[in-house]
C-alpha positions in Angstrom: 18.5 41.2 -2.1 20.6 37.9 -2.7 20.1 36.7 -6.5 18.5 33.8 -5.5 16.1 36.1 -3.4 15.3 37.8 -6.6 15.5 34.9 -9.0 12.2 33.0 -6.4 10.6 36.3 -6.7 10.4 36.4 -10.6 9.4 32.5 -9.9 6.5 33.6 -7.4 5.4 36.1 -9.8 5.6 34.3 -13.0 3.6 31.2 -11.0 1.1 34.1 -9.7 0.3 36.3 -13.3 0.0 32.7 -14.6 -2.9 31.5 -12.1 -4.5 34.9 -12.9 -4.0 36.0 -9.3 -0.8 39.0 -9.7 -1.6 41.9 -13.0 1.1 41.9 -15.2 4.0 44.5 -14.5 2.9 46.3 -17.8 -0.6 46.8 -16.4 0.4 48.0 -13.4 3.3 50.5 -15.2 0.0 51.8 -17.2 -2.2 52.7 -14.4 1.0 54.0 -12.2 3.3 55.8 -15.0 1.1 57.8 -16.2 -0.1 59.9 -12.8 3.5 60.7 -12.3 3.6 63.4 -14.7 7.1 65.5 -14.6 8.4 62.1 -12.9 10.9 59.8 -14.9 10.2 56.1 -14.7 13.2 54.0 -13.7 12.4 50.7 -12.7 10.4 48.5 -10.2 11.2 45.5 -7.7 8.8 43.3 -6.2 7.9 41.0 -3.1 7.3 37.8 -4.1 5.8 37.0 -0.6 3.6 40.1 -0.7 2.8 40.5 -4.0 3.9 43.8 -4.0 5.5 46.0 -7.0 7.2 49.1 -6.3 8.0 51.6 -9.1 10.8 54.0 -8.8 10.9 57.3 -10.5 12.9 60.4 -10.2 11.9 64.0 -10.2 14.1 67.1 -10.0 17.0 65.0 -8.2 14.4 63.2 -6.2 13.9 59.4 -5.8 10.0 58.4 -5.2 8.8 55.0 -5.1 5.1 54.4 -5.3 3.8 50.5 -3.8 1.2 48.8 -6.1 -0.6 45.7 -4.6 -0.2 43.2 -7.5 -3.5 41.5 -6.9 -5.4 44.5 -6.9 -3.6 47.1 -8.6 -4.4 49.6 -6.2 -1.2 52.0 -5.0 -0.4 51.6 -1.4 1.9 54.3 -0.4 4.4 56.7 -2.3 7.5 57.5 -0.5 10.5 60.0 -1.0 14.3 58.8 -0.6 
């Protein structure tokens, strides 16, 4: 992702939390983080298009990333890298 890419995502989100249509990223962290026990949290990225936040967390050498839809809070998918 280009840093503009990222920089209008922020934008999109920022615009979206504001209009009360995204949860906050500290919301979503609190429903997610906690249901990944044994599971270090290390960071998220999100689609500004889809409204999408994906946390990243590592267990016993293994990356997982769980999608969150940020208008709903609800997790999507988790996946293993």
């Amino acid at each position: 992702m280009s840093a503009d890419q990222h920089r209008d995502d922020q934008y999109r989100a920022f615009e979206q939390r504001r209009d009360g249509h995204l949860l906050p990223l500290r919301e979503i962290e609190n429903r997610v983080v906690p249901t990944m026990r044994d599971a270090e949290y290390i960071g998220f990225d999100f689609d500004g298009g889809s409204g999408v936040y994906t946390l990243k967390f590592l267990r016993n050498g293994t990356v997982i990333w769980v999608a969150v839809d940020g208008h709903s809070g609800q997790v999507l998918g988790r996946t293993r890298g």
